[in-house]
GULUM-725316 format. One record per residue (C-alpha): residue number from 1; residue in one letter; x, y, z. Coordinates in Angstrom, 3 decimals. Layout:
// GULUM-725316
PT   num   residuo          x          y          z
PT   NUM         a          X          Y          Z
...
// end
This chain:
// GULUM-725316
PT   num   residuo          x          y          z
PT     1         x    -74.585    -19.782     -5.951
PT     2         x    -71.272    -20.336     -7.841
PT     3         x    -67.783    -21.273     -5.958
PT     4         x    -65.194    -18.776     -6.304
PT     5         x    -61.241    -19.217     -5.521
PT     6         x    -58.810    -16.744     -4.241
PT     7         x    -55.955    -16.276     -7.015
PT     8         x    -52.423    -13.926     -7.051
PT     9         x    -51.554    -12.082    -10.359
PT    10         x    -48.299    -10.538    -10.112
PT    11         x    -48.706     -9.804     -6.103
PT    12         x    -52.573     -8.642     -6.227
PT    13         x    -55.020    -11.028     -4.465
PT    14         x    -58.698    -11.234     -6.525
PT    15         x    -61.351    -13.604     -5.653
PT    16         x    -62.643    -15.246     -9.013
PT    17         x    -65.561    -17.776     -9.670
PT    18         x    -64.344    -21.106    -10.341
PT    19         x    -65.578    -21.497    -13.994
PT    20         x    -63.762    -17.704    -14.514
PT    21         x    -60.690    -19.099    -13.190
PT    22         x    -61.011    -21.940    -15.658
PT    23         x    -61.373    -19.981    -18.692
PT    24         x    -58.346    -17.328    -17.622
PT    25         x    -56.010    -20.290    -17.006
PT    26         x    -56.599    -21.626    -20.138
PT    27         x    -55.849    -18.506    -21.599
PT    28         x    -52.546    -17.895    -19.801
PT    29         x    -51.478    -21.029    -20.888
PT    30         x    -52.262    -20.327    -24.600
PT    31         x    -49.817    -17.331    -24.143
PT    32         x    -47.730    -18.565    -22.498
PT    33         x    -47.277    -21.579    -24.756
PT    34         x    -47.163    -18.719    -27.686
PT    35         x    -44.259    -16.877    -26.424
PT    36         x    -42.322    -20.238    -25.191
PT    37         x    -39.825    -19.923    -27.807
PT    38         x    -39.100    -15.928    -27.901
PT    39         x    -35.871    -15.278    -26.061
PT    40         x    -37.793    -12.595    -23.760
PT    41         x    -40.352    -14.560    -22.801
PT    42         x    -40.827    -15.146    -18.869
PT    43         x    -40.589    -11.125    -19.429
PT    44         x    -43.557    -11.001    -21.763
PT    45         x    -45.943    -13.259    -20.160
PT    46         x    -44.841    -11.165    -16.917
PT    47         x    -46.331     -7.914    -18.577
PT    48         x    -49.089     -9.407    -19.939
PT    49         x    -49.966    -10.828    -16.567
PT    50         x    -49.442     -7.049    -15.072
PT    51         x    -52.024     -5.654    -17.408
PT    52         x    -54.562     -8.191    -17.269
PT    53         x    -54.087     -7.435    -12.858
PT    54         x    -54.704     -3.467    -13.872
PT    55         x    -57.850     -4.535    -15.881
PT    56         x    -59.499     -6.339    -13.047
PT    57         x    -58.802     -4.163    -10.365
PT    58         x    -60.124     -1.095    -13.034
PT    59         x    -63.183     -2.999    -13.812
PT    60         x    -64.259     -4.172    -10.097
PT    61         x    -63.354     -0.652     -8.868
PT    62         x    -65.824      0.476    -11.897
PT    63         x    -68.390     -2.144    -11.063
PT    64         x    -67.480     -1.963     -6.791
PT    65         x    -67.501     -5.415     -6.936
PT    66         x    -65.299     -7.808     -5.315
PT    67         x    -65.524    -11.287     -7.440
PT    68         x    -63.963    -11.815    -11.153
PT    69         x    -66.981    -13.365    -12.896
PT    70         x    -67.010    -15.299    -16.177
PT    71         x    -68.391    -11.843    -17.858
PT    72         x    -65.363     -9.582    -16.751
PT    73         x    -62.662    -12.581    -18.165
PT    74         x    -64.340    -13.186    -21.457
PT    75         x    -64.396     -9.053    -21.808
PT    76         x    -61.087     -8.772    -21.204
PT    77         x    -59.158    -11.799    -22.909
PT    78         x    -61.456    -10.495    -26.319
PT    79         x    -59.844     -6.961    -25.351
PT    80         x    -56.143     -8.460    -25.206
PT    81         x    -57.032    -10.622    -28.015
PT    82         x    -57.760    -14.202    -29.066
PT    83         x    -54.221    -16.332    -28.593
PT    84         x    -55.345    -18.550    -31.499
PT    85         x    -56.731    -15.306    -33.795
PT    86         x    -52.959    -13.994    -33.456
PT    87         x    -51.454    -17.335    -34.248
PT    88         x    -53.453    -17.800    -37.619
PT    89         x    -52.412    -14.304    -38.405
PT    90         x    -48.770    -14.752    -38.368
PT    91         x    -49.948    -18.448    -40.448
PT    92         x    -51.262    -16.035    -42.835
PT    93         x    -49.141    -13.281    -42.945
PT    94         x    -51.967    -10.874    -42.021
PT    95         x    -51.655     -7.819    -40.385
PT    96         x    -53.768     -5.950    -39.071
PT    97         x    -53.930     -1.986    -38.754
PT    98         x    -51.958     -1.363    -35.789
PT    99         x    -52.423      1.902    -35.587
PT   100         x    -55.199      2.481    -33.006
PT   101         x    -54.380      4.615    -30.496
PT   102         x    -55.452      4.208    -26.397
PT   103         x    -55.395      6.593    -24.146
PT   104         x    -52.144      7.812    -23.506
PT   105         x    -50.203      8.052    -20.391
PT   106         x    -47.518     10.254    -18.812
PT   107         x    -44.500      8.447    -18.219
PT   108         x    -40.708      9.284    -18.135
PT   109         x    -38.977      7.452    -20.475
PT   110         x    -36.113      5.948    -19.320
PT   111         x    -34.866      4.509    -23.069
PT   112         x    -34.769      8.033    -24.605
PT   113         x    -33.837      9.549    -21.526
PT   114         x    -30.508     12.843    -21.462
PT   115         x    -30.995     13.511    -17.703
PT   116         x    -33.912     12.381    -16.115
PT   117         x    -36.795     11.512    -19.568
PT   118         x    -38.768     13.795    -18.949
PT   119         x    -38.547     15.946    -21.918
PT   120         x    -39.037     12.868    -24.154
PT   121         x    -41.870     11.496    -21.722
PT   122         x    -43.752     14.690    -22.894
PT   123         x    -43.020     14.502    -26.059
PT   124         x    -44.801     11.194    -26.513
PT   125         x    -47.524     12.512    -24.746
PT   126         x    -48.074     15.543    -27.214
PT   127         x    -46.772     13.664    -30.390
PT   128         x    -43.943     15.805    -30.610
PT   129         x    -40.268     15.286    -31.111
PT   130         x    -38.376     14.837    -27.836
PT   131         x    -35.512     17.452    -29.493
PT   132         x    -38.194     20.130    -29.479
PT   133         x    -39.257     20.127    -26.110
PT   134         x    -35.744     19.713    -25.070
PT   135         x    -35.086     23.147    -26.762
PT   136         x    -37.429     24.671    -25.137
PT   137         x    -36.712     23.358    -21.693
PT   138         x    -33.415     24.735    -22.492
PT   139         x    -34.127     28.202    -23.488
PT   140         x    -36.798     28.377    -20.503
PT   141         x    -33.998     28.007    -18.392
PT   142         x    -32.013     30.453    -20.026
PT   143         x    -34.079     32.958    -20.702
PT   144         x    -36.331     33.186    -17.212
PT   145         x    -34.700     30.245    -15.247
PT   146         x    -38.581     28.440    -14.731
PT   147         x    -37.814     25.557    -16.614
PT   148         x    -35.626     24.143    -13.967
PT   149         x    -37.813     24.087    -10.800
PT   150         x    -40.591     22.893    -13.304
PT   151         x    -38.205     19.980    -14.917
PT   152         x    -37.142     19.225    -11.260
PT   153         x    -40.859     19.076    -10.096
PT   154         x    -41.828     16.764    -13.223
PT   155         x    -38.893     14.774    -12.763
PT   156         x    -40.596     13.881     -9.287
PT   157         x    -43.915     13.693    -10.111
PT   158         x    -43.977     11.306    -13.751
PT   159         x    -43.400      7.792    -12.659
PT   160         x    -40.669      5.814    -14.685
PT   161         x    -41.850      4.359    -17.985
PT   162         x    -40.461      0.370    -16.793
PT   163         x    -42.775     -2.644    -17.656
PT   164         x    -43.054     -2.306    -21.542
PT   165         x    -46.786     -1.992    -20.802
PT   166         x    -45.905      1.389    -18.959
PT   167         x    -43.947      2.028    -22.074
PT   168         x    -46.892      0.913    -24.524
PT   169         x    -48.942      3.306    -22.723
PT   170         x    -46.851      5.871    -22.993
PT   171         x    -47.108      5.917    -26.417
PT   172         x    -50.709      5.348    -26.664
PT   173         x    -50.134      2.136    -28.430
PT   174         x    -53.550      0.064    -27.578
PT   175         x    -52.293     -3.067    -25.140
PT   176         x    -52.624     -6.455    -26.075
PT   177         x    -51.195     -9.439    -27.272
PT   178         x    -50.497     -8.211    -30.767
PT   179         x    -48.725     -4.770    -29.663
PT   180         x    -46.910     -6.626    -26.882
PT   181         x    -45.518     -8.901    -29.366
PT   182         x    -44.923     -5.966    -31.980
PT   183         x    -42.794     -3.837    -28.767
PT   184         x    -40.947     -6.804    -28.511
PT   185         x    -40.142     -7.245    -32.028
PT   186         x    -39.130     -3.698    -32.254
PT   187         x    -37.098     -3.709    -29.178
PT   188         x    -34.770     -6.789    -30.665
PT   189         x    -34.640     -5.346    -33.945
PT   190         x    -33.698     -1.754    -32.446
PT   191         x    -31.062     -3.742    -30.481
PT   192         x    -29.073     -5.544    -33.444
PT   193         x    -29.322     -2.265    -34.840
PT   194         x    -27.760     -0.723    -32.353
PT   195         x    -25.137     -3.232    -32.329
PT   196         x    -24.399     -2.922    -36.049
PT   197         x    -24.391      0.482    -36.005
PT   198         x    -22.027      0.459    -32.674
PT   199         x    -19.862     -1.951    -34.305
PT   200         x    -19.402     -0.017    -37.925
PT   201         x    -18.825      3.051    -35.965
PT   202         x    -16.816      1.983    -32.537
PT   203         x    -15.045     -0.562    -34.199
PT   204         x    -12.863      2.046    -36.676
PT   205         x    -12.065      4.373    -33.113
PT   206         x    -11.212      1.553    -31.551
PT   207         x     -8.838      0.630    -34.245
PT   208         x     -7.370      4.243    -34.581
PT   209         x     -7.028      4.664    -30.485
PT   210         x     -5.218      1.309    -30.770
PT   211         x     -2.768      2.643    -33.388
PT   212         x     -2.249      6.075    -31.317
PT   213         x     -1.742      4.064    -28.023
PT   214         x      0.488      1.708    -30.011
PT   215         x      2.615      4.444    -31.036
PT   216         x      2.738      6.645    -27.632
PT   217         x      3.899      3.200    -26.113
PT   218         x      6.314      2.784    -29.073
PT   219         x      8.105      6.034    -28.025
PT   220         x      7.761      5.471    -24.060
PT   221         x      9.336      2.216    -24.420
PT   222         x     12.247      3.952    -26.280
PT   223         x     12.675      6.382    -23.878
PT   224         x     12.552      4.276    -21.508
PT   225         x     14.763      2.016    -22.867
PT   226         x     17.784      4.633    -23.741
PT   227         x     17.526      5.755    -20.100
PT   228         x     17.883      1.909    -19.423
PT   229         x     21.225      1.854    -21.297
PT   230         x     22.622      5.087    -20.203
PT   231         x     22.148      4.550    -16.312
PT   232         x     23.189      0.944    -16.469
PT   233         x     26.580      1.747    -18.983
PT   234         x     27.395      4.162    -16.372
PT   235         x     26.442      1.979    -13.049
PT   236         x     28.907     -0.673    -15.298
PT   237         x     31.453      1.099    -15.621
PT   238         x     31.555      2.238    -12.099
PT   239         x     31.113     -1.516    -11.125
PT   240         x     34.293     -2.357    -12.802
PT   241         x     36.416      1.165    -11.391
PT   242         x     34.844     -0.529     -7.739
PT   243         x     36.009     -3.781     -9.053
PT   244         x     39.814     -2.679     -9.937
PT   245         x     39.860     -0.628     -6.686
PT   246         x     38.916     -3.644     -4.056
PT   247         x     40.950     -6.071     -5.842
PT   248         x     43.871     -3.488     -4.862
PT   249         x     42.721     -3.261     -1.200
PT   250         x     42.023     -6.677     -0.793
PT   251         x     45.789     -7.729     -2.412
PT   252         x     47.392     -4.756      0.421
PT   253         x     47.964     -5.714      3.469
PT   254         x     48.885     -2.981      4.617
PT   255         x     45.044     -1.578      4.267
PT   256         x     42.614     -3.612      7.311
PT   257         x     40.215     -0.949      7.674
PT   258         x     35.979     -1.634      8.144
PT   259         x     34.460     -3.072      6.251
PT   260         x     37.840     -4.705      4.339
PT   261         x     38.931     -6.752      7.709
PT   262         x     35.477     -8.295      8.221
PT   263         x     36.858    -10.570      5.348
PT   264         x     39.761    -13.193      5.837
PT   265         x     42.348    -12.253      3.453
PT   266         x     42.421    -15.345      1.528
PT   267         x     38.451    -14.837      1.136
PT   268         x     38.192    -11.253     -0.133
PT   269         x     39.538    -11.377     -3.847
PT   270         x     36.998    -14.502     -4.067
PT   271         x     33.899    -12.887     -1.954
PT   272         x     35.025     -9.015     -4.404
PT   273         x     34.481    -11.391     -7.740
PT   274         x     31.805    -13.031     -6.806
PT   275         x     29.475     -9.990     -5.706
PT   276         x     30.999     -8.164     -9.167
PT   277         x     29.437    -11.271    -11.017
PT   278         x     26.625    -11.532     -8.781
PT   279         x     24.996     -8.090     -9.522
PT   280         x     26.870     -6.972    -13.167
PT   281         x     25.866    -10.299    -15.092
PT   282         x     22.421     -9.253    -14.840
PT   283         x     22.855     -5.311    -15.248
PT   284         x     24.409     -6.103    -18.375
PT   285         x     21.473     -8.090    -19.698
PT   286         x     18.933     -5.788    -18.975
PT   287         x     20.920     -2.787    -21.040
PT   288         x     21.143     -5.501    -24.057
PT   289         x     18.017     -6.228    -23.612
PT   290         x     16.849     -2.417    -23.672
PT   291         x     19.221     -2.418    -27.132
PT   292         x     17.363     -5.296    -28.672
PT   293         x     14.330     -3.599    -28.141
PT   294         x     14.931      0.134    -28.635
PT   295         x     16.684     -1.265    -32.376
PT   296         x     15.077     -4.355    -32.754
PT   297         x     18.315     -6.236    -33.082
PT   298         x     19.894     -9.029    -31.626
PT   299         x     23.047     -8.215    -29.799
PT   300         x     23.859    -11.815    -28.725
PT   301         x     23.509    -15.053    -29.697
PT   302         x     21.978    -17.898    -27.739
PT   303         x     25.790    -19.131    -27.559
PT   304         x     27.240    -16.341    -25.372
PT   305         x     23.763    -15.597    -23.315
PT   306         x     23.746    -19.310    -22.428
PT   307         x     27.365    -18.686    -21.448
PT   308         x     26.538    -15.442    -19.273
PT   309         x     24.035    -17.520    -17.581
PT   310         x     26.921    -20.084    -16.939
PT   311         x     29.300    -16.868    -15.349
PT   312         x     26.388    -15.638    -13.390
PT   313         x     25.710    -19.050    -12.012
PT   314         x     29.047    -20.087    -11.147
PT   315         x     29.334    -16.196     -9.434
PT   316         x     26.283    -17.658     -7.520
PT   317         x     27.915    -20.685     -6.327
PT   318         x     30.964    -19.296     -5.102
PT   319         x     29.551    -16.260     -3.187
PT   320         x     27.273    -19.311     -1.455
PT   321         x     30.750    -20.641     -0.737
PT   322         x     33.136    -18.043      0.526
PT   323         x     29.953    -16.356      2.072
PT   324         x     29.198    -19.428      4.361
PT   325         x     33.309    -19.906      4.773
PT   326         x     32.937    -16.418      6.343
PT   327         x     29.767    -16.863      8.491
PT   328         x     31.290    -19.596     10.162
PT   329         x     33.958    -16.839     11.235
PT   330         x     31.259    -15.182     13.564
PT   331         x     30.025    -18.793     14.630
PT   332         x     31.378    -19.283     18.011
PT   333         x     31.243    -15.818     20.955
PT   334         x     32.754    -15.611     23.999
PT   335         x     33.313    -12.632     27.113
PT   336         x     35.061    -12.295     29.693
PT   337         x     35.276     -9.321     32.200
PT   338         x     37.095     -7.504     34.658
PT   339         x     36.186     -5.253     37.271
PT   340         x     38.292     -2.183     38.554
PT   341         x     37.798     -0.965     42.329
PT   342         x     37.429      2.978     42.326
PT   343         x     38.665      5.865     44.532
PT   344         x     35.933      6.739     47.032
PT   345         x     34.368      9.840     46.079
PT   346         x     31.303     11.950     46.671
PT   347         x     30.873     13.181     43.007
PT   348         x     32.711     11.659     40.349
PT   349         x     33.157     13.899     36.891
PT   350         x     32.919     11.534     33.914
PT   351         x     34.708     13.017     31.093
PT   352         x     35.158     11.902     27.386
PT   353         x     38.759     11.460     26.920
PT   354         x     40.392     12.868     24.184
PT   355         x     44.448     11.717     24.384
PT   356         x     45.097      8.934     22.748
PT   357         x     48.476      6.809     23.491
PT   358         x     50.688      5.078     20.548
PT   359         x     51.292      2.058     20.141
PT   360         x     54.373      0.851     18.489
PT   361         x     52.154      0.020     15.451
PT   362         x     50.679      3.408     15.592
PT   363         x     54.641      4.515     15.681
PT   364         x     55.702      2.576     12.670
PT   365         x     52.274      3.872     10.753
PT   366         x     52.929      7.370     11.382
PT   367         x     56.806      7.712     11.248
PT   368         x     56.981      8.970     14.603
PT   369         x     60.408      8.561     16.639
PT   370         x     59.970      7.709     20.224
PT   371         x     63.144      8.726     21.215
PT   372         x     62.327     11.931     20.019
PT   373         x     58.518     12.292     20.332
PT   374         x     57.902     12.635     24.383
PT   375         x     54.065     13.538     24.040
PT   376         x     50.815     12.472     23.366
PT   377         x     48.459     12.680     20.109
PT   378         x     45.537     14.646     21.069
PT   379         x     42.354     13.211     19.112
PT   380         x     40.598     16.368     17.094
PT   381         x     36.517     16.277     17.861
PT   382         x     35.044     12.641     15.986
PT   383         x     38.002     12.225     14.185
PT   384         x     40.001      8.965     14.836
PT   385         x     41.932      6.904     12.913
PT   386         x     43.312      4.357     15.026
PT   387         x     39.555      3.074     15.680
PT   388         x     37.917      0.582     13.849
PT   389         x     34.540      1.200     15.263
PT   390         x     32.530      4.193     16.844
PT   391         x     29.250      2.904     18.167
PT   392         x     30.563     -0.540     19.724
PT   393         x     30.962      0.806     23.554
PT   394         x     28.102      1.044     25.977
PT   395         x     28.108      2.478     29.005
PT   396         x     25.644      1.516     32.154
PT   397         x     24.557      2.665     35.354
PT   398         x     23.867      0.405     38.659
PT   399         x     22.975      1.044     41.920
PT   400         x     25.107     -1.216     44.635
PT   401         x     25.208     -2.148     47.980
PT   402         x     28.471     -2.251     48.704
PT   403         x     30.137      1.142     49.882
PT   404         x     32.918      1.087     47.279
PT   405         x     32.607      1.988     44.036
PT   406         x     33.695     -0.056     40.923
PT   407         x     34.113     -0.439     37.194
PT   408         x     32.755     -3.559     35.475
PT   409         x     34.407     -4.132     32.240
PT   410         x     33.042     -6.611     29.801
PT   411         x     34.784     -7.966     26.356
PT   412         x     33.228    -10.112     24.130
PT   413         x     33.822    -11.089     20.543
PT   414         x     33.228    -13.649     18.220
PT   415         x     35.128    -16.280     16.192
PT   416         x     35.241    -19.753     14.360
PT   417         x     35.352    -21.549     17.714
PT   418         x     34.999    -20.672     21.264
PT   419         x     38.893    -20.619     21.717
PT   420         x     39.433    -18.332     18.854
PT   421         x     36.337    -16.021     19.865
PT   422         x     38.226    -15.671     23.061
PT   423         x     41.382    -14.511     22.205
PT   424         x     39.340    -12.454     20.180
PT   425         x     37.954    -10.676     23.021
PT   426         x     41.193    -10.560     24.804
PT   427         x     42.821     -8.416     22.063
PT   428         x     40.771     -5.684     22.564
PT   429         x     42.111     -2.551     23.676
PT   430         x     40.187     -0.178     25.844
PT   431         x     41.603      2.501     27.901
PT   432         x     40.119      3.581     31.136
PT   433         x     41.669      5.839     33.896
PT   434         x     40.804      7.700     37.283
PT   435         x     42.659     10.814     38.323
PT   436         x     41.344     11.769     41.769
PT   437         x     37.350     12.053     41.309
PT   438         x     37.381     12.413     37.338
PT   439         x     37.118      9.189     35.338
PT   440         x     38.011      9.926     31.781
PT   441         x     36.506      6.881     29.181
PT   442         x     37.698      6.273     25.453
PT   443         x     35.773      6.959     23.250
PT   444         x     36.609      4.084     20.629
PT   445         x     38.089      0.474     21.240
PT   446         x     40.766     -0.654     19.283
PT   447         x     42.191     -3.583     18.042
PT   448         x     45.404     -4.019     16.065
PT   449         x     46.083     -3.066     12.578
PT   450         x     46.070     -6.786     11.710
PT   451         x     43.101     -8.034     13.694
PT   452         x     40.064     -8.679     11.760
PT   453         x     36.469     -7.064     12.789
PT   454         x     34.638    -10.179     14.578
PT   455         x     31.920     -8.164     16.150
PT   456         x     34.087     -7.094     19.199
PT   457         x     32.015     -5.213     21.789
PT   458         x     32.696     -3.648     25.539
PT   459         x     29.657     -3.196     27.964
PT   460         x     31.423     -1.047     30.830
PT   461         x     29.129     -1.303     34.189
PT   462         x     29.558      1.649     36.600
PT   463         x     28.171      0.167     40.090
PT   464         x     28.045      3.535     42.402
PT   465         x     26.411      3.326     46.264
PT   466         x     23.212      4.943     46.660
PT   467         x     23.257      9.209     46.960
PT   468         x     26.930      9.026     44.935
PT   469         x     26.740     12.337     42.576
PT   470         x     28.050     12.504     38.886
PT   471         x     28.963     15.150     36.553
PT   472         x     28.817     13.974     33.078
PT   473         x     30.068     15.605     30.379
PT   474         x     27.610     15.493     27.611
PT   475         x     29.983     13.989     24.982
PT   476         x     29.708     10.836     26.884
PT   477         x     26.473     10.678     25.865
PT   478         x     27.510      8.366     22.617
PT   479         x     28.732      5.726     25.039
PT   480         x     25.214      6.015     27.285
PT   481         x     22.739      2.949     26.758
PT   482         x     19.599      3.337     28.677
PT   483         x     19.458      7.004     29.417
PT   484         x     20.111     10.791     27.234
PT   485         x     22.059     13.498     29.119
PT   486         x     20.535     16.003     27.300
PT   487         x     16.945     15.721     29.443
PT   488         x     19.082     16.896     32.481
PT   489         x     20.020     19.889     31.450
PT   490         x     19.043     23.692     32.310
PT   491         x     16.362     25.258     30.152
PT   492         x     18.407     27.137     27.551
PT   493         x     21.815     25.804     29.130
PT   494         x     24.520     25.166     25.938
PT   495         x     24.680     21.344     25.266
PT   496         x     28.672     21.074     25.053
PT   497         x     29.745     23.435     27.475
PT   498         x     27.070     22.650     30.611
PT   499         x     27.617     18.933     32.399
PT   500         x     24.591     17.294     33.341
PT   501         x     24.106     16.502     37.265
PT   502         x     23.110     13.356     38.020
PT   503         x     22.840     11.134     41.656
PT   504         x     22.643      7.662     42.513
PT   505         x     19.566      6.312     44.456
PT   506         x     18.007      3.270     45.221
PT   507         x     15.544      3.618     41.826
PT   508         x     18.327      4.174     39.964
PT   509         x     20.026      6.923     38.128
PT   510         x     17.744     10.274     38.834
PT   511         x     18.344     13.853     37.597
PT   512         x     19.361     16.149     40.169
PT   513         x     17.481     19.124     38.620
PT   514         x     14.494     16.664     39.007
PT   515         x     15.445     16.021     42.512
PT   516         x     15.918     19.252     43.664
PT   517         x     12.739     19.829     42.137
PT   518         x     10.816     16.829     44.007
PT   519         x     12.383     18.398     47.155
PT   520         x     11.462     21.673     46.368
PT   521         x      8.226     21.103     46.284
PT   522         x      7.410     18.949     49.222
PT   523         x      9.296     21.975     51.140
PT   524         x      6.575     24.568     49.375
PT   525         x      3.720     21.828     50.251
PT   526         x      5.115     21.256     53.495
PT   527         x      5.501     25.167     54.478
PT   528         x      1.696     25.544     52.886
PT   529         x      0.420     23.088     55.417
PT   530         x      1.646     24.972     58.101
PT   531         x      0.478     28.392     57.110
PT   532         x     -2.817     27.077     56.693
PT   533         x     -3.186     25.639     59.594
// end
């Protein structure tokens, strides 16, 4: 009775007798030791290893037997050849006739593959040039159309050609140490081949793609380029016309319109220069740069760009300077309010008002004789010139608890201090007036023609009992801050010419339409009730 083991090759489990197992190691080691040194080696001795697994699993299916005697290795090892027969060989430069054939398989193969290998798969198989039996694949297709459900079929049927066993045997080349050695030989040589050949023929594309590309970027960096100088010489030049033209303003006193009278007038020459230098310094080195390139040329020396750097710099340090001498303008903010006790009504009309008063400045700026001027300027739709601001008014809405209604108005400005921020807010001028149950609101603030702009602002509170009614006029809604007239209107009603109705409750401001509405239809539920009962 001899002692057998259980061994793996490659994933299959065989039971082997114990002096069997002996001899087969010894050989794997030979191999292995053999093919230390070639570069594909773990990859060798792995399909070696696969073949020898086929053989015994062949041969004990042949023999149904279930143990790997001494007989089956020595039979097999002298079919896959002696490791030290091969290595005299080489010693002696002997080769033997390779050209034995075993019995061929049918494989796809993947190496010579235009779609799928099958075509060259067969082609092996028959000893027939791949090309040929692609030809006739492709006139079977075009001539009857079968060659495409029969390619598809094959496609699914022939297993991939992957271990170069599967690839030896696909060629009929007879598998054993000698042809796995030659396959591998063939495979490195077709390789540097490959790569020669790839790098005689690529390498010359490559080269003329490079020039093409070369050249197409060439003439897009031109283009490029010119449209470079062209937009920036004309943004220049419009940058110095701006330039000329706030230097003007800014020296006139007589101008103090928004944005000029943010500025302090002994800031805005210094703040105009310093944004000019600020953005034009480097607008003008990107068009010489675009020059240099577009001509290849230098168009300044180190000398003067060194000294635009210097300009654009100093530009730099002064804009830090009169821009933070200017933010501490807006530093300090103050408010104060006053509140105006209304005529008792029951609806109150709210009304955009459109006459506007002069002043003695406004006099003196438009010629106008008071002696002989007894009227009033009527203010033309948006148009307003005695307004620095359109959009710095907002009107509210409360509910209150006491029975008389009242106004709420609340200034606030800002300034270097709280002192100055004050009498900041006390300069504004805002116009408000009630003539029986219409209150008519302005729809600007002013401040005199000297002020500067320091962020003044008027929050205007209308505190009405609960169930007071208003009619607004829907040009009020530019002063309106939480709520939009327009939602309050009758489908299809014209915006300007139809007043929204509004009432006072305890919630707050409430449509009447939506009201009426609510009412309605508690009556209609109400009345349904009783029908139904």
């Amino acid at each position: 009775m001899n002692k057998t083991i259980i061994i793996n090759i490659n994933g299959i489990v065989f039971h082997i007798e114990e002096d069997a197992y002996d001899l087969l190691r010894d050989y794997m080691t030979g191999v292995k030791r053999h093919f230390a040194y070639t570069p594909d080696s773990e990859e060798i001795t792995t399909d070696i290893e696969n073949r020898l697994a086929e053989m015994f699993t062949e041969r004990l299916a042949a023999d149904n037997s279930q143990v790997i005697t001494m007989l089956y290795v020595q039979e097999i090892t002298a079919q896959m050849g002696s490791v030290n027969e091969f290595e005299l060989e080489e010693e002696t430069d002997f080769n033997p006739p390779l050209n034995l054939k075993s019995e061929k398989k049918l494989f796809r193969d993947m190496d010579d593959r235009i779609i799928g290998g099958v075509c060259a798969g067969i082609g092996h198989y028959f000893d027939i040039e791949p090309r040929w039996i692609r030809l006739i694949a492709i006139a079977s297709v075009i001539i009857g159309g079968a060659g495409l459900p029969l390619y598809i079929v094959l496609w699914i049927i022939m297993p991939k050609a992957v271990t170069r066993a599967d690839k030896m045997a696909m060629k009929g080349e007879p598998i054993n140490l000698q042809s796995f050695k030659k396959n591998f030989d063939e495979e490195v040589e077709n390789l540097k081949h490959g790569f020669n050949r790839a790098q005689r023929e690529v390498r010359p594309a490559i080269d003329r793609l490079a020039i093409v590309i070369g050249n197409i970027l060439k003439v897009a960096v031109k283009i490029v380029g010119g449209f470079i100088i062209f937009i920036g010489g004309m943004i220049s030049l419009g940058f110095i016309v701006a330039l000329i033209a706030l230097l003007a303003i800014s020296s006139n006193s007589a101008i103090n319109e928004f944005p000029i009278n943010v500025a302090n007038p002994e800031y805005r020459a210094g703040i105009v220069v310093s944004a000019f230098v600020i953005i034009f310094i480097p607008l003008i080195a990107l068009v010489l740069f675009a020059i240099r390139v577009i001509f290849n040329k230098r168009v300044l020396t180190k000398t003067s760009s060194f000294a635009m750097l210097i300009i654009w710099l100093t530009g730099i340090g002064f804009g830090i300077h009169f821009g933070s001498r200017l933010a501490s303008e807006f530093k300090g903010k103050a408010t104060f309010s006053k509140t105006t006790e209304l005529k008792p009504a029951s609806v109150y009309f709210l009304k955009l008002n459109e006459v506007k008063y002069l002043s003695k400045e406004d006099s003196v700026q438009f010629n106008i004789d008071p002696g002989q001027f007894k009227g009033t300027v009527i203010i033309d739709g948006d148009e307003n010139h005695f307004d620095t601001d359109h959009n710095r008014i907002k009107l509210h809405f409360e509910q209150s608890d006491i029975a008389i209604p009242m106004l709420t108005q609340e200034y606030s400005s800002r300034g270097r201090d709280f002192q100055s921020a004050l009498n900041n807010a006390k300069r504004i001028i805002y116009n408000f007036k009630q003539t029986d149950s219409t209150l008519y609101f302005d729809k600007n603030l002013s401040i005199k023609n000297t002020e500067l702009f320091r962020d003044q602002e008027i929050n205007l509170t209308l505190k009405l009992p609960a169930n007071t009614k208003l009619v607004i006029d829907n040009r009020l809604n530019r002063l309106l801050y939480d709520f939009d007239l327009a939602r309050c209107l009758p489908e299809g009603a014209p915006y300007f010419e139809t007043p929204s109705r509004w009432i006072m409750t305890t919630d707050g401001m409430k449509c009447e339409i939506d009201s009426l509405n609510k009412r309605n239809d508690a009556r209609d539920q109400e009345q349904y009730h009783e029908d139904h009962q």
